[in-house]
C-alpha positions as CSV (number, residue, x, y, z in Angstrom):
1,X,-45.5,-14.2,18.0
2,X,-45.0,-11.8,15.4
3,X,-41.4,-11.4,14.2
4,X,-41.3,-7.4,14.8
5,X,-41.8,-8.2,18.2
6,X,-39.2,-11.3,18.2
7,X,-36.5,-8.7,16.7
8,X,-36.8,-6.1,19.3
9,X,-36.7,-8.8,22.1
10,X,-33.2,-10.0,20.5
11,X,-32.1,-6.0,20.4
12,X,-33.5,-4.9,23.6
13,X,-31.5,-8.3,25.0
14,X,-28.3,-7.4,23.3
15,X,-28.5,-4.0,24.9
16,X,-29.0,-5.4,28.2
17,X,-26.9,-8.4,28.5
18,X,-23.5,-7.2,26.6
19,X,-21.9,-4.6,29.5
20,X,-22.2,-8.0,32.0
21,X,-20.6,-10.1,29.3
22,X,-17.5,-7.8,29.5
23,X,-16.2,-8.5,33.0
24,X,-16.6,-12.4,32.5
25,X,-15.3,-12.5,29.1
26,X,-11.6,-13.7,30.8
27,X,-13.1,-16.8,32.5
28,X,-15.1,-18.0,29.7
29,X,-14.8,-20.9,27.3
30,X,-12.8,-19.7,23.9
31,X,-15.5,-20.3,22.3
32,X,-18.0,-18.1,24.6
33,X,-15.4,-15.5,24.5
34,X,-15.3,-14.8,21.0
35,X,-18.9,-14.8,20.9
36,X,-19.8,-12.5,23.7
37,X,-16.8,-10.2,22.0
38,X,-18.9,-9.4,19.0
39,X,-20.3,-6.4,18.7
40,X,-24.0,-7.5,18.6
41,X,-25.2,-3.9,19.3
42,X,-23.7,-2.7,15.9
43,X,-24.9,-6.1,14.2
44,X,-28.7,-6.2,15.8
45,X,-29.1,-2.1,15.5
46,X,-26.7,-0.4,14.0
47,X,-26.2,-1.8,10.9
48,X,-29.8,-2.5,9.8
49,X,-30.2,1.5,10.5
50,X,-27.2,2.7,8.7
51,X,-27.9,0.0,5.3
52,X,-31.7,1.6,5.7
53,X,-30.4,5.2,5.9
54,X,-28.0,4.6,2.7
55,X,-30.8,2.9,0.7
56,X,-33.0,6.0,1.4
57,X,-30.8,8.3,1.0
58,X,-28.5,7.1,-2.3
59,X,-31.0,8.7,-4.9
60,X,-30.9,12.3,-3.6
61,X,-27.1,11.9,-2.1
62,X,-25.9,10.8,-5.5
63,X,-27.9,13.9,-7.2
64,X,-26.4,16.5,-4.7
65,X,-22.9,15.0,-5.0
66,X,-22.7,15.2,-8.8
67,X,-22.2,11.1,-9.0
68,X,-25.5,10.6,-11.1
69,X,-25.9,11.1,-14.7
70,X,-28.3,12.5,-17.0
71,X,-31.0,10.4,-18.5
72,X,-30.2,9.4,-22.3
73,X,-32.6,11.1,-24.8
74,X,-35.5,9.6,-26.5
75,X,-34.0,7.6,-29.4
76,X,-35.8,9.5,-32.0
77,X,-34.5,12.9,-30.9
78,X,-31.1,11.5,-31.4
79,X,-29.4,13.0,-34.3
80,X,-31.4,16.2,-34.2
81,X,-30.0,19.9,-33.6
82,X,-32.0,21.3,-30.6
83,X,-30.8,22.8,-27.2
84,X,-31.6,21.8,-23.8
85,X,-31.0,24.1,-21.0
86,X,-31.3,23.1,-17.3
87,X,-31.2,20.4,-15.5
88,X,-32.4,17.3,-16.5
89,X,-35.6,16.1,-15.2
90,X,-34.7,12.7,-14.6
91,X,-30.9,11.5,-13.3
92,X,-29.6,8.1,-13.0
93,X,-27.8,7.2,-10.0
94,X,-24.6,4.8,-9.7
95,X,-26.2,1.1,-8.7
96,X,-25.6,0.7,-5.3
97,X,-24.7,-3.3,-4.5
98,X,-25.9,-4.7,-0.7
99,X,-24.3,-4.0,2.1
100,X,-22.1,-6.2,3.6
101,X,-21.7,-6.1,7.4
102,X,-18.1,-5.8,9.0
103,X,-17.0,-5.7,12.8
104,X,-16.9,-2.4,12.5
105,X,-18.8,-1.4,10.0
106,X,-20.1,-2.4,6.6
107,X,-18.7,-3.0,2.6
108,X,-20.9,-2.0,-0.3
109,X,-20.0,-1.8,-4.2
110,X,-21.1,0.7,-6.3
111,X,-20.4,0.3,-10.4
112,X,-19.5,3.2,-12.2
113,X,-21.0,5.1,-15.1
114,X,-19.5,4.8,-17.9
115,X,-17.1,7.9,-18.2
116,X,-16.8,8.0,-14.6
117,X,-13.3,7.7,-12.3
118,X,-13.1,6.8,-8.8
119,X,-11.8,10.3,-8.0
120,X,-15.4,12.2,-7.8
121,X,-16.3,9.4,-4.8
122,X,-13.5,9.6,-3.2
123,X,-13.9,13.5,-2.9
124,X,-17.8,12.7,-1.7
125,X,-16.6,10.4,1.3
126,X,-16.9,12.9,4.3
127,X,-20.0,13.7,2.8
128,X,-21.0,9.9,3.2
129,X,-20.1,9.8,6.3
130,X,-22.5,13.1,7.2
131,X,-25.4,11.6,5.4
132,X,-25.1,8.2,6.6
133,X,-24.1,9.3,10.3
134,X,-21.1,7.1,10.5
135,X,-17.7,7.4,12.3
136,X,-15.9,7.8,8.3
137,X,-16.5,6.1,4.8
138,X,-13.3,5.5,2.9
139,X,-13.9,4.6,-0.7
140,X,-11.3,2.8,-3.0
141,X,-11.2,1.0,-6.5
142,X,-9.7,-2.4,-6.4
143,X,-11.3,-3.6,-9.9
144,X,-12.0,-1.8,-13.0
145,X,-15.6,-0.1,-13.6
146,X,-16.8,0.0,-9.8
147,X,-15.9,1.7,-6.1
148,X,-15.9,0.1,-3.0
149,X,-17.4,1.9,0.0
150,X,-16.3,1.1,3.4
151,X,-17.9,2.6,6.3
152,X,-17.0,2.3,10.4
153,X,-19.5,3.0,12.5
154,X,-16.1,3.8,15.3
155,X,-12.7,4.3,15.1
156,X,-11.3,1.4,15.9
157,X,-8.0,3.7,15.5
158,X,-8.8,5.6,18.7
159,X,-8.2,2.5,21.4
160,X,-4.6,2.0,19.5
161,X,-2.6,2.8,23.2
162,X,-0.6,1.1,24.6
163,X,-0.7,-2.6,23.7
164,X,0.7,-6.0,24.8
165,X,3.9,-7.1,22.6
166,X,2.8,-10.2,20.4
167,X,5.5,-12.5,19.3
168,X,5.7,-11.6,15.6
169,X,5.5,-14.9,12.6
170,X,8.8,-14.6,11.5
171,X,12.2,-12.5,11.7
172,X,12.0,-9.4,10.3
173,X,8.5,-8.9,10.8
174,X,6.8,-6.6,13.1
175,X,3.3,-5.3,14.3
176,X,3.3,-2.2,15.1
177,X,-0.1,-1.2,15.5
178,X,-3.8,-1.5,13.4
179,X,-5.3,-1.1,10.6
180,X,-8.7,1.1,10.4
181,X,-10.6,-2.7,10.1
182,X,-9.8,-3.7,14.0
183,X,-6.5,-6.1,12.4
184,X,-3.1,-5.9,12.9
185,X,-1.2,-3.4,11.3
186,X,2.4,-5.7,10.8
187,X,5.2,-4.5,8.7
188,X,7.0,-7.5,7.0
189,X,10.4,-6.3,5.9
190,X,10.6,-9.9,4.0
191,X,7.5,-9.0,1.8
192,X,8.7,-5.1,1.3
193,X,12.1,-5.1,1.7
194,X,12.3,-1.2,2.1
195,X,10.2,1.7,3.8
196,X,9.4,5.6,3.1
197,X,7.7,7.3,6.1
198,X,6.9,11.1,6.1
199,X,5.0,12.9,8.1
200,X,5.2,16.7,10.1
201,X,6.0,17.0,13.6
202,X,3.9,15.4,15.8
203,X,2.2,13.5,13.7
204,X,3.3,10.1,14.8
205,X,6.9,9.3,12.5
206,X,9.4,8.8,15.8
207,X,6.3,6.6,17.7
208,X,6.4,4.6,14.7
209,X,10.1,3.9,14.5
210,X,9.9,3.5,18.3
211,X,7.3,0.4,17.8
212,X,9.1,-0.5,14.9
213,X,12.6,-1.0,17.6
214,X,10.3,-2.7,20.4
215,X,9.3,-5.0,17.6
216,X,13.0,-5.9,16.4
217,X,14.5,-5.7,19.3
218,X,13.7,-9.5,20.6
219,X,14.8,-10.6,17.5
220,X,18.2,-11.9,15.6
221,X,18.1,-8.4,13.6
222,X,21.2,-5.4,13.7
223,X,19.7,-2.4,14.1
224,X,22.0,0.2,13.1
225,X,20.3,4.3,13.4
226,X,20.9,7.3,11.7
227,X,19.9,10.4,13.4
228,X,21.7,13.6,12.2
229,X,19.1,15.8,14.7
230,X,21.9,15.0,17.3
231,X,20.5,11.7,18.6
232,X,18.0,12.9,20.1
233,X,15.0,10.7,18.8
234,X,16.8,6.9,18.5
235,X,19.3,7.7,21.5
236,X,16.9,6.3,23.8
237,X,17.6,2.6,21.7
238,X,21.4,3.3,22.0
239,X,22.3,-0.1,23.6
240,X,20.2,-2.0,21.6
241,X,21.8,-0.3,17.9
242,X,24.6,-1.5,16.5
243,X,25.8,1.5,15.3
244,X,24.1,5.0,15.7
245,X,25.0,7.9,13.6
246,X,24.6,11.2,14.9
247,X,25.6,13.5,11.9
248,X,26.0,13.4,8.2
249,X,29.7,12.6,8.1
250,X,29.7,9.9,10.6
251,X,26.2,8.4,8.6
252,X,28.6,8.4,5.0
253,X,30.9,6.3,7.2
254,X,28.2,4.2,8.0
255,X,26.5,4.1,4.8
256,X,29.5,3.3,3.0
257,X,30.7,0.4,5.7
258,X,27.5,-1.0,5.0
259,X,28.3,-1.1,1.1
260,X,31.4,-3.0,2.3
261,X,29.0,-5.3,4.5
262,X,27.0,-5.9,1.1
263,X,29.8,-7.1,-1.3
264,X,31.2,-9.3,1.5
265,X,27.5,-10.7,1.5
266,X,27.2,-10.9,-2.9
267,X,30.9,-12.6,-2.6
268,X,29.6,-15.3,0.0
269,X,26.3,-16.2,-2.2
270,X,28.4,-16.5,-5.1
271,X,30.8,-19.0,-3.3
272,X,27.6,-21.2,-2.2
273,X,25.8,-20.7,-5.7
274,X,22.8,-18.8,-3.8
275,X,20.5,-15.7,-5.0
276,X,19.9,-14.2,-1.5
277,X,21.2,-14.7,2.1
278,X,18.1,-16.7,2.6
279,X,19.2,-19.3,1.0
280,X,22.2,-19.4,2.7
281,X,22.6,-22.3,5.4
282,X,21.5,-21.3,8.7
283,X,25.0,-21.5,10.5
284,X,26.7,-19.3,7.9
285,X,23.7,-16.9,7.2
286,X,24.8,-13.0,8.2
287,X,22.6,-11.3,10.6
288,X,19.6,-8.9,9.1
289,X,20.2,-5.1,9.2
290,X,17.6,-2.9,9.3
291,X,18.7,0.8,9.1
292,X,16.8,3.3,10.6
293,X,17.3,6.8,9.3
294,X,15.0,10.2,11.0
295,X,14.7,13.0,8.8
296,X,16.4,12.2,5.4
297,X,16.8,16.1,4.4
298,X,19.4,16.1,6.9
299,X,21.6,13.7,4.2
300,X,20.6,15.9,1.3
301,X,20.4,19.7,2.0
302,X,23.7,21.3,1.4
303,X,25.2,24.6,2.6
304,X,26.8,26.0,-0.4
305,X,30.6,24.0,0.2
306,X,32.2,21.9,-1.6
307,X,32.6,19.7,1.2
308,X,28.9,19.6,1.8
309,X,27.9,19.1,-1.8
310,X,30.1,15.9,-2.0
311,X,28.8,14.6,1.0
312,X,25.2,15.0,0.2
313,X,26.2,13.4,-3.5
314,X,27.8,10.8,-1.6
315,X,25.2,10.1,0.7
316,X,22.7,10.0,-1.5
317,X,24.9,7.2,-4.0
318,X,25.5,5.3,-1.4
319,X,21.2,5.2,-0.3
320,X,20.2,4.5,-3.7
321,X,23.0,1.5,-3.7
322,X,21.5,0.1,-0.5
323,X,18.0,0.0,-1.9
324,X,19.0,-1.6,-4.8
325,X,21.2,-4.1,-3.8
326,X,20.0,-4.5,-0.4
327,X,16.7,-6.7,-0.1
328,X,18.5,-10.3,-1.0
329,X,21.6,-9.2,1.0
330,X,19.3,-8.5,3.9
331,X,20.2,-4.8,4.1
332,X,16.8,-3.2,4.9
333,X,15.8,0.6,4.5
334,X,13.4,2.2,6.9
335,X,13.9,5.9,6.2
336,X,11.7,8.6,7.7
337,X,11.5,12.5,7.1
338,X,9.5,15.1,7.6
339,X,9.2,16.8,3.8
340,X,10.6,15.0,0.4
341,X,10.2,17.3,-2.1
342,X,12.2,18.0,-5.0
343,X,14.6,20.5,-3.7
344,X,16.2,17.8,-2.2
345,X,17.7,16.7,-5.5
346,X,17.1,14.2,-8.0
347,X,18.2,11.3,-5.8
348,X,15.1,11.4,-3.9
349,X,13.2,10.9,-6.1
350,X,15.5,7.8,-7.5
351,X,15.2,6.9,-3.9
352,X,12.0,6.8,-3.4
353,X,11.5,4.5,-6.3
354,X,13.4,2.0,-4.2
355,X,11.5,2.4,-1.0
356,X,8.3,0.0,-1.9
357,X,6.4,0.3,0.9
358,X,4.9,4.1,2.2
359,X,3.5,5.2,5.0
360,X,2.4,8.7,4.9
361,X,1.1,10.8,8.2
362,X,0.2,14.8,8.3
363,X,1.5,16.5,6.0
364,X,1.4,20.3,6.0
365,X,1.9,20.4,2.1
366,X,0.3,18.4,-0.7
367,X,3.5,17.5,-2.9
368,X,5.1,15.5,0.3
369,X,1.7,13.1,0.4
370,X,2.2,13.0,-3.5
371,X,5.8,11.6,-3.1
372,X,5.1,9.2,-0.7
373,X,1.7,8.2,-2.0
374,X,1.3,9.2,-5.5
375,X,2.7,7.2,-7.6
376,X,1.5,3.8,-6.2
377,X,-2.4,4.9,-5.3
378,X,-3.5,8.3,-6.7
379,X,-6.6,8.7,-4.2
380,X,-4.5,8.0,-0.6
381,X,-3.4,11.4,-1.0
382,X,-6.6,12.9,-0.4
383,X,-7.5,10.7,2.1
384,X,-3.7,11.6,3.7
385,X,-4.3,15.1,3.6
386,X,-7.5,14.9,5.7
387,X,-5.7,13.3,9.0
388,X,-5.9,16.2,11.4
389,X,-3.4,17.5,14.1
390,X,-5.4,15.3,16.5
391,X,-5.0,11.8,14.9
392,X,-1.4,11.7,16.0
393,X,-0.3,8.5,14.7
394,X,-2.8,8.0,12.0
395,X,-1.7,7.1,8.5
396,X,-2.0,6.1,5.2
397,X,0.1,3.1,4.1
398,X,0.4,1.3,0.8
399,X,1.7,-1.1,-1.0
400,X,0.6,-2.4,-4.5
401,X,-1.4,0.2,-5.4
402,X,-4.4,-0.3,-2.0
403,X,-4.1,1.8,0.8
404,X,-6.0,1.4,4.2
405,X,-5.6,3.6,7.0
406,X,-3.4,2.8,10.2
407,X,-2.1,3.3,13.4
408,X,0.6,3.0,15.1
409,X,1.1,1.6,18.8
410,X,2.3,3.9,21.8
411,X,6.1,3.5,23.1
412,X,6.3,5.6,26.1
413,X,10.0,7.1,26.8
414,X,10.2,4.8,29.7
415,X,9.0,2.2,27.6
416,X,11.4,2.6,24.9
417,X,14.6,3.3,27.3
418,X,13.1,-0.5,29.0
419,X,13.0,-2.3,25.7
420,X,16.9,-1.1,25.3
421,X,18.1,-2.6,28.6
422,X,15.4,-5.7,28.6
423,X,17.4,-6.8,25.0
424,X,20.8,-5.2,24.9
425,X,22.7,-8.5,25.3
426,X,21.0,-9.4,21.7
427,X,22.8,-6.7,20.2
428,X,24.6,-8.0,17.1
429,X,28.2,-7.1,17.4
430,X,29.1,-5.1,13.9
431,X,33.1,-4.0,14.2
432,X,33.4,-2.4,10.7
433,X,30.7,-0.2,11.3
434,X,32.1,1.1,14.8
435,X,35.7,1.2,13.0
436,X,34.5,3.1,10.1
437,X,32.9,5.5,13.1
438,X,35.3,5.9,15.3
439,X,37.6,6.7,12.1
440,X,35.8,9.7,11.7
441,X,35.2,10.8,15.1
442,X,39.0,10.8,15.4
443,X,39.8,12.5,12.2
444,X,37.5,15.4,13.2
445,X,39.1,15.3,16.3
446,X,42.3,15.5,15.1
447,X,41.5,18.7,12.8
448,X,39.7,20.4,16.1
């Protein structure tokens, strides 16, 4: 039997056979299960097709896209003075490596002309993704003198709904959606011990922080909120915070209790000789805290007062303290806003140098994606600025200088106002927090 035919039996079974496969996948062996869960279509068809289609294509799409280079001279016409006008007859493109199959799509290389940056192919990705008839290409440089392409052949982002909890590894880490690859998208707060996330309205910021709560709240972690919007976004985990700040005076109090919290914690690792609460023993170990702040210009932007000037100075100290001092005390930053630019001040930006990990949504201006992303990976702000109004959700995230493209999971309302009763009794009692509060609450009262 001739192996053309043998091939197109295997495809037109793989066609056939996978839609039944779906419905029995629950009662089958493990083993039976993970092999009828392959995508055999994409294997069998698709990616032969697509590897074709970039082999034929890579000549002429490398010409039109200004990645190829001109043909060096004859060596014996180097040295001489003569012109040359239009285009050259012959042009060299970037070698193309083999493609690698994926799950959801496929890896290929490409090495770089000399002279070349990564920058021109990372502008030529959508037009990858035309040429090659692919869901998107996404193109990064992880080693010196080449690019790696990496196309999906779906979104793997689009079925990111509403999923079962998993049981995270270890405390203080949390998935909270998938990556662009089909993995788990899990923030680790032990790894990066702070967060920036930015992002417009809409775009996915207060879903994020909502899977980031449904995450923590199983777990030994004080989660203490800072929402100077009035509440309105992390009201819904009241029971479940520690503390919740609903304006810029009462989140100084909190900020500033939470320095407190942190030299009680630096005076109790001296005592035991210790460099972080890890080490501490487990009976004497402090609780995490994990602070969750939405919208940071609300701590920063000032009215023209004196009284408002040294709050925002204030506010802004006591930030840049906390993300310094904070990762071996177990005082975590996650701190979300809409714009960070720089008339917000220069504390920002010292801020932001602090916050190690980024996750950057839609942005409706370039220099917010160039805070959050620039300075650790110089092409995820193009690729941030290309997430449209309907990828709610979708973003960029780095750390280390790689980005990859995310999303996070769906907490309902419902949902989120459930995960607050389900764990309020784990709730981490934190009196000098509430004090420092309720001080204020009374003082304003007071001067009403």
């Amino acid at each position: 039997m001739p192996w053309e035919l043998v091939v197109w039996l295997l495809l037109l079974l793989a066609f056939l056979t996978q839609a039944r496969w779906e419905h029995r996948l629950p009662s089958m062996p493990r083993g039976l299960r993970r092999l009828g869960a392959l995508p055999w279509r994409w294997y069998l068809a698709g990616f032969p097709a697509v590897a074709f289609r970039m082999r034929v294509t890579w000549r002429r799409f490398s010409r039109n896209a200004d990645l190829a280079v001109q043909r060096q001279p004859p060596r014996a016409l180097v040295g001489r003075e003569m012109i040359v006008t239009g285009r050259a007859v012959r042009m060299i493109p970037p070698r193309l490596g083999l493609p690698r199959p994926t799950r959801d799509g496929l890896v290929a290389r490409v090495q770089l002309h000399p002279g070349q940056t990564p920058v021109p192919y990372v502008e030529a990705a959508p037009a990858m993704a035309h040429a090659w008839r692919v869901h998107a290409v996404r193109v990064v440089s992880s080693r010196r003198g080449e690019v790696t392409i990496t196309a999906t052949w779906r979104d793997p982002l689009a079925e990111s709904g509403i999923e079962p909890k998993r049981q995270p590894v270890r405390v203080l880490a949390a998935r909270v959606g998938r990556t662009e690859t089909g993995a788990g998208w899990t923030l680790d707060l032990r790894q990066v011990p702070h967060w920036l996330v930015v992002g417009a309205t809409q775009s996915g910021k207060s879903t994020l922080l909502a899977a980031l709560v449904a995450e923590f709240a199983p777990q030994p972690v004080a989660l203490v909120g800072i929402d100077c919007k009035g509440g309105m976004e992390l009201s819904l985990f009241e029971r479940r915070l520690s503390a919740l700040a609903c304006s810029r005076t009462e989140a100084l109090a909190v900020l500033v209790a939470l320095l407190d919290e942190g030299r009680d914690r630096m005076a109790l690792c001296r005592r035991t000789g210790a460099r972080s609460i890890w080490d501490l023993p487990e009976k004497v170990r402090p609780v995490p805290v994990v602070v969750l702040i939405d919208e940071l210009a609300e701590l920063y932007l000032v009215d023209g007062t004196k009284v408002s000037r040294q709050e925002a100075a204030e506010c802004s100290t006591a930030l840049l303290r906390l993300g310094q001092l904070g990762a071996a005390l177990g005082l975590h930053l996650v701190v979300a806003g809409q714009r960070m630019g720089s008339e917000l001040g220069a504390g920002v930006t010292a801020l932001r140098a602090q916050l190690g990990g980024r996750i950057c949504h839609r942005v409706h201006d370039q220099q917010t994606a160039e805070m959050a992303l620039g300075d650790l990976a110089e092409d995820a702000v193009a690729a941030a600025q290309m997430i449209t109004e309907e990828e709610q959700g979708v973003a960029i995230t780095t750390v280390g200088g790689s980005w990859v493209r995310v999303r996070s999971r769906l907490t309902t309302v419902a949902a989120a106002r459930e995960i607050s009763e389900t764990y309020a009794d784990r709730t981490p009692a934190m009196p000098a927090l509430v004090g420092a509060m309720d001080a204020v609450i009374k003082e304003s009262g007071h001067d009403d």
